[in-house]
C-alpha positions as CSV (number, residue, x, y, z in Angstrom):
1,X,128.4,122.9,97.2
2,X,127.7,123.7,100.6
3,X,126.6,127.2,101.5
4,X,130.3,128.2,103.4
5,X,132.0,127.0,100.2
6,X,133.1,129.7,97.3
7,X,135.0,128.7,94.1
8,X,138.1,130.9,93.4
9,X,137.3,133.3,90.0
10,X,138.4,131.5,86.9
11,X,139.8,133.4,83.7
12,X,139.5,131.5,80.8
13,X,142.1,132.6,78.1
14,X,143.3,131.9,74.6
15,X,146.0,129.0,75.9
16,X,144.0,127.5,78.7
17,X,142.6,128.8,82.6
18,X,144.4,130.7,85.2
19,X,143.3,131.8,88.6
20,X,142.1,135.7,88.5
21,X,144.6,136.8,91.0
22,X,147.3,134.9,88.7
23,X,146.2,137.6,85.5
24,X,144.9,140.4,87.4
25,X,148.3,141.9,86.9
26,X,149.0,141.6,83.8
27,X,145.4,142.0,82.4
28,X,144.4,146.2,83.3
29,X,141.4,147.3,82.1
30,X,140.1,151.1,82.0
31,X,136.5,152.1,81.2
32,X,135.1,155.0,79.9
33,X,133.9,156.6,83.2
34,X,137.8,156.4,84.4
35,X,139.0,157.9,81.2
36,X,140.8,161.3,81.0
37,X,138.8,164.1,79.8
38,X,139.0,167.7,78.7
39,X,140.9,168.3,75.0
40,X,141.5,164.7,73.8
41,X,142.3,164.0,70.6
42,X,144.2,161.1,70.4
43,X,142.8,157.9,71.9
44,X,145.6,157.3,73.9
45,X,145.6,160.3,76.2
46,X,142.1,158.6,77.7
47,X,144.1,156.2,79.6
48,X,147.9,158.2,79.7
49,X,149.0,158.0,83.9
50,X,145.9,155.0,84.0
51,X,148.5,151.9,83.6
52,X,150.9,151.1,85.7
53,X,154.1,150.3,83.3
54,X,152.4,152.1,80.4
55,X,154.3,154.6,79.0
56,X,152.4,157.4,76.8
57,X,154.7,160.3,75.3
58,X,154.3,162.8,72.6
59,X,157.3,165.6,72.2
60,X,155.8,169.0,71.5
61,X,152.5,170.3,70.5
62,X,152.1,169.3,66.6
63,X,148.5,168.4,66.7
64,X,149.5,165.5,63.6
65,X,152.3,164.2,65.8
66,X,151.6,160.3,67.3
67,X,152.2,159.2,70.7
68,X,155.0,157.1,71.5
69,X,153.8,154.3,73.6
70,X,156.1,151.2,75.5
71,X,154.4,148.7,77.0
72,X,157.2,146.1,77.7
73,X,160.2,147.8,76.4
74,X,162.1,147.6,73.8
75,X,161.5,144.1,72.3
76,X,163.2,144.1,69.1
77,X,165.8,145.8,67.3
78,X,164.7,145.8,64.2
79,X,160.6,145.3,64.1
80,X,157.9,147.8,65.8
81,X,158.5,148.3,68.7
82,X,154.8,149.6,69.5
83,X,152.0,147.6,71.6
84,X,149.5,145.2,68.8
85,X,146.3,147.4,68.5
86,X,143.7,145.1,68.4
87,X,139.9,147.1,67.8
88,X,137.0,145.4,68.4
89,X,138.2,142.1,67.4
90,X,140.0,142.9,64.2
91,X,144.1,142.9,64.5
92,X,145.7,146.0,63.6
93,X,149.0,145.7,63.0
94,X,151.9,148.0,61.4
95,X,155.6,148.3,62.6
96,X,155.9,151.6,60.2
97,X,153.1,153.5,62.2
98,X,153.0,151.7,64.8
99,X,150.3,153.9,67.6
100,X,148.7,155.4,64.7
101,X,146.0,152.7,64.1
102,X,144.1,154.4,66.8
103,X,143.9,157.4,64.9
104,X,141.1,155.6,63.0
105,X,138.8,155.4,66.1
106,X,137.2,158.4,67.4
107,X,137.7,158.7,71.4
108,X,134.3,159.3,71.6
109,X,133.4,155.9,70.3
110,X,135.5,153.8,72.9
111,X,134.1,151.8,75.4
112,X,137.2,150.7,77.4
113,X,140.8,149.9,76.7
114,X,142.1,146.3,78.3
115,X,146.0,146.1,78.1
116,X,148.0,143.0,78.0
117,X,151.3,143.4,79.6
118,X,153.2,140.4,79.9
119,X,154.4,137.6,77.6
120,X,151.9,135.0,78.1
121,X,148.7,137.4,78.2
122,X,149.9,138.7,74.7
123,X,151.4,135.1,73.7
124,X,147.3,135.3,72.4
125,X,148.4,137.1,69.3
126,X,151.8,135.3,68.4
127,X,155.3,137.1,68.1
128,X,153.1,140.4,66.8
129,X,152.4,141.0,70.6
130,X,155.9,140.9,71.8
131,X,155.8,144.6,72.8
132,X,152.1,143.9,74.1
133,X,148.6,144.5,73.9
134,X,145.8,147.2,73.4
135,X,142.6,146.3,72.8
136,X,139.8,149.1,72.3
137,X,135.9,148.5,72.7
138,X,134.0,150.5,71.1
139,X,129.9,151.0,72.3
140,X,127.6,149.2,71.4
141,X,123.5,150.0,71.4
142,X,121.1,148.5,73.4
143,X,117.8,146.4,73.3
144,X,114.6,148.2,74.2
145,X,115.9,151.7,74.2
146,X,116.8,154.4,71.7
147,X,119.0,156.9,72.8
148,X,120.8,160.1,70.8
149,X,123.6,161.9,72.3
150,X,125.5,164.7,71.5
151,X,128.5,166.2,72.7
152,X,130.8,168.6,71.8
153,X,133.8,171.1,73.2
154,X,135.9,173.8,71.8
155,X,139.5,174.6,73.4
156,X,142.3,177.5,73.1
157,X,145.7,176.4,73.1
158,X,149.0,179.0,73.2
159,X,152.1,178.7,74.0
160,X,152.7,178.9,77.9
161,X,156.9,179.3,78.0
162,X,158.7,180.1,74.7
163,X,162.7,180.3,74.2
164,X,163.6,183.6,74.8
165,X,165.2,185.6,72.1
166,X,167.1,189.0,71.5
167,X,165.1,192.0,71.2
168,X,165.0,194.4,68.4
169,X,166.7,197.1,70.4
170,X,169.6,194.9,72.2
171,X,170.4,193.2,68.7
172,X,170.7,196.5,67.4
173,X,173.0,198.1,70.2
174,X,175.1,194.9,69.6
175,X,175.2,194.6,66.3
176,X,174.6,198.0,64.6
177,X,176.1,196.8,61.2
178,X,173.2,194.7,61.3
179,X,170.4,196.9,62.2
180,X,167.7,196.9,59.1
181,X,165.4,199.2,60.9
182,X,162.7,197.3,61.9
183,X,161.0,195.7,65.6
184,X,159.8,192.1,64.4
185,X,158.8,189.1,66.6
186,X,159.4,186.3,64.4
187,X,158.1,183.8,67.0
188,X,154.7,185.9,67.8
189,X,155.0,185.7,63.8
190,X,155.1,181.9,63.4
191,X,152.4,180.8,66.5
192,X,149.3,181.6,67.1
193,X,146.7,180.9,69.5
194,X,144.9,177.6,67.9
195,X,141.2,177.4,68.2
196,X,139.8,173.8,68.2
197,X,136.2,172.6,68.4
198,X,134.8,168.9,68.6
199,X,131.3,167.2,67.4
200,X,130.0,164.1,68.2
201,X,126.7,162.5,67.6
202,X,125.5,159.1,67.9
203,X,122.1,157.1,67.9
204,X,121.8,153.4,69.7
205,X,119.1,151.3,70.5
206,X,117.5,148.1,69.8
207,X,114.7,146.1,68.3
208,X,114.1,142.4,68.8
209,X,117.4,140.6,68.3
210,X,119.1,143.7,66.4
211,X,121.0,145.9,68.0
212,X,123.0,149.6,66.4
213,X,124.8,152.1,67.5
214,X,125.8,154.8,64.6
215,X,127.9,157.7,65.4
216,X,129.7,160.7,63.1
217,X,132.3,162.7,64.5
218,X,134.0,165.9,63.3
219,X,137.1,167.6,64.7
220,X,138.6,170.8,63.3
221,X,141.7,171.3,64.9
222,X,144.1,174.4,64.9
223,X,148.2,173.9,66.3
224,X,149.9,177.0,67.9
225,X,152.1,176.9,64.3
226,X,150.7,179.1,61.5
227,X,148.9,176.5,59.1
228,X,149.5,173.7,61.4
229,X,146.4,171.1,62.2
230,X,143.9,169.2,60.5
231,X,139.9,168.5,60.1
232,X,139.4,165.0,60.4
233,X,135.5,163.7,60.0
234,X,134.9,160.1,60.9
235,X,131.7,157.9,60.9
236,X,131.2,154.1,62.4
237,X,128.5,151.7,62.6
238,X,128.0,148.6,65.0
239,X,125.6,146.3,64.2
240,X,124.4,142.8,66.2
241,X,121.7,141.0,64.7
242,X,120.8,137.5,67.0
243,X,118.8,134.6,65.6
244,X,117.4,131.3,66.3
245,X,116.2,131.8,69.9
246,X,119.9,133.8,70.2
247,X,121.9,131.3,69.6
248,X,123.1,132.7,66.7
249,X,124.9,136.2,66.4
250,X,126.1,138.1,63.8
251,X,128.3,141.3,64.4
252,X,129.2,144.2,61.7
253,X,131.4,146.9,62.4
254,X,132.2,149.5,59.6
255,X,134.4,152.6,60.1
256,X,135.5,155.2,58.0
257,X,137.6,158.6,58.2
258,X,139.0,160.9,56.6
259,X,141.4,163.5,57.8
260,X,142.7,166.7,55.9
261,X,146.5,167.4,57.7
262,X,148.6,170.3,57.4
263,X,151.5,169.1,59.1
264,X,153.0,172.9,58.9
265,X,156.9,173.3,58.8
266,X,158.7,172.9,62.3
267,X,161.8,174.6,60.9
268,X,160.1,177.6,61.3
269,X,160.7,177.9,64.5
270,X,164.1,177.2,64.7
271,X,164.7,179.9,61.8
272,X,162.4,182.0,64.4
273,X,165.0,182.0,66.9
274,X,167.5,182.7,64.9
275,X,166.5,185.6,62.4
276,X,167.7,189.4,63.0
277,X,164.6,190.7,65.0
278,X,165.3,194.1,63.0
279,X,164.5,193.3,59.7
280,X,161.2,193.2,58.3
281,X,158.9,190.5,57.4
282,X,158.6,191.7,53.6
283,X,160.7,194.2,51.6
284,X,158.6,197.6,51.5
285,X,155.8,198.0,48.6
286,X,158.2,200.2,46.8
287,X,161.6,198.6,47.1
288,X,164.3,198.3,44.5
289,X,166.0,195.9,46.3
290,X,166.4,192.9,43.6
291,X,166.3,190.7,46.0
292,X,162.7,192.0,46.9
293,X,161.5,190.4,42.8
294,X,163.4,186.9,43.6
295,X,162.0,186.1,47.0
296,X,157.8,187.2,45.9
297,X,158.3,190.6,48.2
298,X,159.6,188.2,51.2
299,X,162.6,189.9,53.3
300,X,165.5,187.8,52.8
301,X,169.1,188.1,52.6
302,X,171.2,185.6,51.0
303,X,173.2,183.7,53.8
304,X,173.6,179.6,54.2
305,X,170.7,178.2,56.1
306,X,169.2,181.3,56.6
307,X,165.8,181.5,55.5
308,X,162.8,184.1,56.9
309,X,160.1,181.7,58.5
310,X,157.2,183.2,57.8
311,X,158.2,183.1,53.8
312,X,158.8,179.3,54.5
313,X,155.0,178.8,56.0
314,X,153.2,181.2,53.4
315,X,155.4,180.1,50.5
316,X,155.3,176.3,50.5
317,X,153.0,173.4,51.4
318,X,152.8,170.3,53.5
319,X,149.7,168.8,53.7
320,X,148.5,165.0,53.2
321,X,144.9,163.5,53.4
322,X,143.9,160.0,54.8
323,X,141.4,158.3,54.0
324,X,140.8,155.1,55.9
325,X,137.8,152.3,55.6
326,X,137.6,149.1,58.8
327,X,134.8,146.8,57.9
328,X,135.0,143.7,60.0
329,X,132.2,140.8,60.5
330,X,131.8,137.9,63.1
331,X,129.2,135.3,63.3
332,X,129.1,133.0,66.2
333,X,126.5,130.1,66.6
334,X,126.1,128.4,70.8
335,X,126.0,124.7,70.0
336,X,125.2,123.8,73.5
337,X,125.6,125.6,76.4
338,X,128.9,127.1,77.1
339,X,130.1,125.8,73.9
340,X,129.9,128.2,70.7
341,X,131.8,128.9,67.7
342,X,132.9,131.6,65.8
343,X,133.7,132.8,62.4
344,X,135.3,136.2,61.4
């Protein structure tokens, strides 16, 4: 070459080369300085308004719910319709849950996110990939330093704007027949002002040709719905060990979690909104209503679909527990230079 001349940046990809400004578009990448901060809890709120042509949704504030995300559309009719989560390697893939395989990677533990938007890029992966690509790094530790980290946040959340509803006085002017005498709130009764709070705490670092980066992660976290929210406690492990002058690599990645949800009961509020702010919550202590004995000491009078929503939270239960084990391994050996093979 002669010192004017400079080569045009080459991409090497699954199905051949391309010229970088050919992929650039198609290939996004985020990192974890650019992420999103404050109260994150899902992975995919790191990179939510990041992506040009990614679209991140979630409808309401159930702290169990999943994001909806689109990449590319609406693909299929009939399969998942949600991007191929690929984590470190390993190919996640589920058209019934579709965006909650990233629920088993803490955000704390993610490197950077690299999307794959069009058909081509994600041609990679075969006809899984038709609505796209995300692939998550997680971090890795480094050789010749050790390094422990912790951080940690807590967070209120309430509700800022809430449907508004009849008072106990102007239902009772106009409906007097149905005054029973008392001033309640049902949807002050039903929320709450949910208190969160988030661990994290890793050790990295390396020695000769092995390198580690553990972490354990614990989130406790509380919905604006009475009983709503879960603890979720996860723990992963990356491992490199190199051999034979490095030309030889082997990779672990393990991790686990386990999450303890109570998913709450969203009629609730809608029976919020529509119970008679004058009765009570419970029948008084020395009621002979009969219906006080049926209903566990619960207000309730017996009309279709018409149920008192705090007896629905404190009377029944909806919870569910995950528990959730990734182990994945990889071994590549350089036979010459800038020729190596792999194994997973």
């Amino acid at each position: 070459l002669n010192a004017g001349e400079v080569l045009e940046e080459v991409v090497v990809v699954g199905y051949g080369t391309q010229k970088s400004k050919e992929v650039t578009s198609a290939v996004t990448s985020v990192k974890a300085e650019d992420f999103n901060g404050g109260n994150v809890n899902d992975p995919t709120q790191l990179i939510q308004g990041k992506i040009a042509g990614l679209q991140i949704s979630k409808v309401g504030g159930d702290p169990n719910g999943t994001s909806t995300i689109r990449l590319r559309g609406l693909s299929t009719v009939g399969a998942g319709t949600s991007p191929l989560i690929v984590i470190d390697g390993v190919i996640y893939y589920n058209p019934n849950q579709g965006a909650n395989a990233l629920n088993y990677v803490d955000p704390n533990d993610i490197e950077s996110v690299d999307v794959l938007k069009d058909g081509s890029a994600a041609a990679i992966y075969g006809s899984r990939a038709s609505s796209g690509v995300i692939i998550i790094t997680t971090k890795k530790g480094a050789r010749g330093t050790t390094k422990v980290e912790y951080n940690g946040y807590a967070s209120a959340e309430s509700i800022a704007k809430q449907v508004e509803t009849t008072s106990a006085a102007e239902f009772a002017r106009l409906r007097p027949g149905s005054n029973r005498g008392a001033e309640t709130d049902w949807v002050d009764e039903v929320t709450r002002t949910g208190i969160s709070h988030v661990h994290n705490l890793s050790l990295g670092g390396g020695v000769g040709g092995t390198t580690y980066r553990a972490s354990l992660n614990y989130r406790d976290i509380e919905g604006i719905g009475v009983v709503s929210g879960f603890d979720q406690l996860n723990g992963r492990l990356n491992l490199t060990q190199k051999a034979l002058d490095d030309r030889l690599t082997f990779t672990t990645n393990i991790s686990a979690t386990r999450r303890d949800a109570n998913f709450g009961f969203n009629e609730s509020f809608r029976y919020a909104t529509l119970y008679n702010p004058t009765a009570p919550v419970r029948f008084a202590d020395n009621s002979t209503n009969p219906l006080a004995a049926k209903y566990g000491g619960y207000y309730q009078e017996e009309n279709f679909d018409y149920f008192n929503p705090v007896a629905l939270i404190e009377q029944a239960t909806n919870i569910g527990k995950i528990n959730n084990l990734l182990v994945s391994g990889r071994v590549d050996y350089q036979l010459i230079q800038g020729l190596t093979v792999s194994a997973f």
